[in-house]
N, C-alpha and C positions, 0 to 999 in steps of 0.2 A: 403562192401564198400572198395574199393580201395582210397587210396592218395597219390600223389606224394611230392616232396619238395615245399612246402608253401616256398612263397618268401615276406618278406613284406618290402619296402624301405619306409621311414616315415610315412605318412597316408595310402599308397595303400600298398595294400593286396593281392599279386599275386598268384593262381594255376596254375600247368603248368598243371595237370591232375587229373581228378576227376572223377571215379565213383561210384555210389549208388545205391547197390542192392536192391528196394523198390520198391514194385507192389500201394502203396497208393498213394506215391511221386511223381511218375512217371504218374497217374493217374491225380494228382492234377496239375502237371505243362503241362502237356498234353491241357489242357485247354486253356492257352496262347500262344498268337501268339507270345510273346517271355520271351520262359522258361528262358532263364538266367538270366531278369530282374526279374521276379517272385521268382525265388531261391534265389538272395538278398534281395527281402522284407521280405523273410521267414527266413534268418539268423540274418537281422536288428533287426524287429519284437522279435527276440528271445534274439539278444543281447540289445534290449530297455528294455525285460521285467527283463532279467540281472542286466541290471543298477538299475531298479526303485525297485531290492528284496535287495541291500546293504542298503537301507535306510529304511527298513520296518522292524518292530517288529519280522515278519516271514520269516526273512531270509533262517534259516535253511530247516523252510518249502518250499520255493519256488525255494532252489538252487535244493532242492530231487526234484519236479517236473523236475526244469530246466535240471537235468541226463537226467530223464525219456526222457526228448524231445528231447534229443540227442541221446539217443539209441533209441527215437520212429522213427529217420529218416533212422532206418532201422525196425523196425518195430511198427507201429504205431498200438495200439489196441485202444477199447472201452474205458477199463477202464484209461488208460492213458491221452486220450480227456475229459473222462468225469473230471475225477482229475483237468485239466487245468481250463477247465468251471469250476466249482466249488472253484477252486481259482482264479479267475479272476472273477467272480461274489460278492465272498467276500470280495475282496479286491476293489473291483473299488464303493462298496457301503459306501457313505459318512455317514449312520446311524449306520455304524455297528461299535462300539467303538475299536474291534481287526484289524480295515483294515487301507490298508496303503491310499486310498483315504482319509479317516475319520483324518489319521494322517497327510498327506498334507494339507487338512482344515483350521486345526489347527493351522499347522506353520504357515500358507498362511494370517490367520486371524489375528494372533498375529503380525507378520509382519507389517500386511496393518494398523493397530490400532499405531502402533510406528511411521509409515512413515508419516502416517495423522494427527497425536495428534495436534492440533494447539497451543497448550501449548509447544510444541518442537519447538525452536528454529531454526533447520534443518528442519522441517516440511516445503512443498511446498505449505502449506496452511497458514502457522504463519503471513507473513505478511498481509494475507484477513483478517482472525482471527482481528489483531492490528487494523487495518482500521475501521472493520465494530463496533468494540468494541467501538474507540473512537467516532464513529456515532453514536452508542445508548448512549453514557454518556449525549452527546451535545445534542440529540432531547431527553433527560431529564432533562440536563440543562435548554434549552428554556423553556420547559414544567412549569420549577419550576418557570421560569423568567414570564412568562406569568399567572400563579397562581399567587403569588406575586403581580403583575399589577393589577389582576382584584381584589384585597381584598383591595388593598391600591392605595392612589394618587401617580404622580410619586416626588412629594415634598418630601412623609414621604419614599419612596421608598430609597433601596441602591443603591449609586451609581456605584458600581459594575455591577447591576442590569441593570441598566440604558444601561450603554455603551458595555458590553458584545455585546447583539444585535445587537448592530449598527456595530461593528468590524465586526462580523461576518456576516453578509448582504454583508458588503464594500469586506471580506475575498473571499466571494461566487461569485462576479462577476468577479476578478479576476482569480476563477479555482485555489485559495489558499484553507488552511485547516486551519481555527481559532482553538484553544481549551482553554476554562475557564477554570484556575487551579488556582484558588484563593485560593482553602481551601486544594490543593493537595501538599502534601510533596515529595521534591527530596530526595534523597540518604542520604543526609547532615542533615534531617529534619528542612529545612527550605523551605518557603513558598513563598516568597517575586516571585513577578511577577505573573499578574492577567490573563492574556491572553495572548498563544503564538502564533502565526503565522507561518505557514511553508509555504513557499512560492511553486506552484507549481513543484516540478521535473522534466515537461516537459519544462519550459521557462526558469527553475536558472541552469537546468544542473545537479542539484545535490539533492538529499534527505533529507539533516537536514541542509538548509539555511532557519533561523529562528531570527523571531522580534519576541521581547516581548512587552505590555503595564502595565505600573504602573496606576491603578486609585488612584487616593488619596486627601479626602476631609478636610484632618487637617486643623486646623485654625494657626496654628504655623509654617506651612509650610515654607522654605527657597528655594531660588534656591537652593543652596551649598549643602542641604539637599535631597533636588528632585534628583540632579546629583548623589551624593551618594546613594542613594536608587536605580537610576534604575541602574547604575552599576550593585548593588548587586543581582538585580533582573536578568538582564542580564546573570549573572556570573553563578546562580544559575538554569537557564532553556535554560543554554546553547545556547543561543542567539548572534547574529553578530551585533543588533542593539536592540534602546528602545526608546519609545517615553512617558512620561511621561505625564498622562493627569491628572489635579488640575482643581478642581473648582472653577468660580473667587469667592474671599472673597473682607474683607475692606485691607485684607494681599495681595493678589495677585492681585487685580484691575489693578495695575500699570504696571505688566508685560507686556511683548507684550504675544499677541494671541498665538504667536509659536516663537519659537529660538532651532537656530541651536547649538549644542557643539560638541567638541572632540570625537572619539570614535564612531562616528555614532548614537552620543545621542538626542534628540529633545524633548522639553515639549510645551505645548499646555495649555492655557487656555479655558475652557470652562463653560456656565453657565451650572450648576447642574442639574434645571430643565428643560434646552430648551438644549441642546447641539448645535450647531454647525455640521449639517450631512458634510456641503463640508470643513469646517477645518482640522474635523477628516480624509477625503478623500483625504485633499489633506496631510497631514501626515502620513498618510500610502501611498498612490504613492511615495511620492518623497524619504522614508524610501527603497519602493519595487524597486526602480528606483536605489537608491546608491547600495543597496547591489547587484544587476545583472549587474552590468553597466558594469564590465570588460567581464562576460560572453558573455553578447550580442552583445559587440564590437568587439567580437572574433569570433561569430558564424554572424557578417554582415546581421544580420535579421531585426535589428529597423534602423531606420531613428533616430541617433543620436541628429541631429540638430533641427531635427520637435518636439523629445519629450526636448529638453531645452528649445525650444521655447515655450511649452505647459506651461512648470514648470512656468519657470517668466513671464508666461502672467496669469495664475494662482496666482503667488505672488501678481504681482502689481492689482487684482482684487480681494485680500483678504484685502490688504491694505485700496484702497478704500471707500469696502465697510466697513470696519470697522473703516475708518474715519466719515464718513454717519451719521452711528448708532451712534457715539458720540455728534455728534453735533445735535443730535435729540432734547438733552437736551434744552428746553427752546424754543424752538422751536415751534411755536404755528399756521403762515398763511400758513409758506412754511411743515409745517408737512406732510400733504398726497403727495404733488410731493416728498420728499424725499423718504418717505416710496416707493413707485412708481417706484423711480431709482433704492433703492436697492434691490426691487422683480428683476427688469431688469438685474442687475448687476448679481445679484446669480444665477439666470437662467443661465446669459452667462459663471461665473465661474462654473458654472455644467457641461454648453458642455463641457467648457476645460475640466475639470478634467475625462468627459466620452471619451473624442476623446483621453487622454494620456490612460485611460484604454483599450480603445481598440487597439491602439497601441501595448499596452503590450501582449494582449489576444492574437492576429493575429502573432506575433514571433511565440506562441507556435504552433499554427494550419501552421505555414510554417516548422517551424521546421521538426514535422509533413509528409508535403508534401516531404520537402526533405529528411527524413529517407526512405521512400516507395522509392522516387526515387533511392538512394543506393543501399538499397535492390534488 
């Protein structure tokens, strides 16, 4: 073998002349319609198998071959090929505990076991993990709400029991994410707030924009008290808003239905065993509706004015019918046309309160339409 001055400037690797005195060589590239392409896969190839002998157990063993194949390109024998087979056989097999295949495996698996752990936080799986986790709690939550139901009435029943469901019904037609954590402790180990709410990420813009509800059936109950409590409940589940829902007693009769306060706070009366399905609805909208308003105003997706208009046509038809129902009292010829009006009324407070949901739903599916459009 003759060589002249190897020249190499960065990556490229120049000869100015090469020859190899080799009757095999010469044989094997003879083959090709172009030897000098052939003669780089045969030094690649040999500097690949270079590379993959500094990380294997048998280094020393396969730089000794790796000689031999450099003096084989002058003369290549039997036993020399056979050597190479033989170590290229033992090493490319994943069973054999001495090979370097068997040791890439290995790293290969330990790797992929740390990158996938859904227990890792950096895991591209962690947050499916967190989702599907809080999925199986809640269809064991219902599970237990629904046991519960069928052994007892819903008089003797919890009131926690009670309105979990309904939140979370009202949560799901929204494309929100309810979760009962009545008995779940935060960091601080305290407990206070019964249900949170995450409001979708595709319509609020963001990920942890979150109401909480307080259930609470005391008989000593106080506003000043209710206020103070959903605070803390608030404070506690990291929430932007709270709506406080009490069942009426001879203590809270006198409240109105719902009131607004400071902070993005709201209480609700409700009867225990009959709740109020479009109360509760229209207390979670108009909760869903303050905390996204800036986003949406921003992103020119809702019809601003359509859903104010929905809200106080909503109000003045909770008013209503909740004057109705009072005056039912005593009320003896005109009782069935009242009863009458206010199926009528709560029908039509339904639509409102489905036409401001859908309102809300359709931001997210345009939202939607225009990311694809971006894209």
């Amino acid at each position: 073998m003759k060589q002249d001055k190897v020249i190499i400037i960065k990556d490229e690797v120049s000869i100015e002349s090469l020859r190899i005195d080799n009757e095999e060589l010469a044989r094997h590239l003879n083959e090709y319609e172009d030897p000098a392409n052939e003669l780089c896969h045969l030094i690649l190839g040999g500097l690949q198998i270079a590379s993959y002998a500094k990380t294997s157990a048998s280094v020393a063993q396969i730089e000794d071959v790796g000689d031999r194949i450099q003096e084989g390109i002058e003369k290549v024998g039997d036993k020399a090929r056979k050597d190479i087979e033989n170590l290229l056989l033992t090493h490319t097999d994943p069973n054999n505990s001495k090979s370097l295949a068997k040791a890439i495996v290995d790293i290969a698996s330990a790797q992929f076991i740390k990158e996938f752990d859904p227990i890792n936080a950096d895991s591209p799986v962690n947050q499916l993990f967190e989702r599907l986790d809080k999925i199986s709690r809640t269809i064991e939550h219902q599970a237990g709400v629904k046991e519960a139901s069928d052994k007892s009435s819903k008089k003797g029943g919890n009131f926690n029991q009670v309105m979990s469901p309904i939140i979370q019904t009202i949560a799901a037609s929204h494309a929100d994410f309810s979760e009962f954590v009545d008995a779940v402790e935060t960091d601080t180990g305290a407990k206070v707030g019964d249900e949170v709410v995450t409001i979708n990420p595709d319509f609020s813009g963001t990920s942890d924009l979150k109401f909480v509800f307080e259930f609470k059936t005391a008989e000593k109950t106080s506003q000043a008290g209710a206020l103070r409590e959903l605070s803390e409940a608030m404070k506690n589940r990291e929430a932007s808003a709270g709506i406080f829902v009490v069942n009426r007693t001879s203590k809270t009769e006198k409240w109105p239905e719902y009131s607004f306060y400071s902070g993005n706070r709201m209480i609700v009366v409700v009867d225990k065993d009959n709740p109020d399905i479009n109360l509760i609805r229209f207390a979670y909208t108009h909760t869903r509706w303050t905390l996204t308003r800036e986003q949406i105003t921003d992103l020119k997706l809702i019809d601003e004015a359509r859903m104010k208009y929905l809200i106080d046509k909503a109000q003045d038809e909770l008013k209503f019918i909740s004057k109705i129902k009072s005056s039912l009292t005593g009320i003896a010829t005109s009782h069935e046309e009242a009863v009458t009006r206010v199926g009528l009324l709560e029908q039509s407070l339904s639509a409102t309160l489905q036409d401001a949901a859908n309102l809300l739903v359709q931001s997210c599916e345009e939202t939607e339409k225009q990311s694809e459009k971006v894209v």
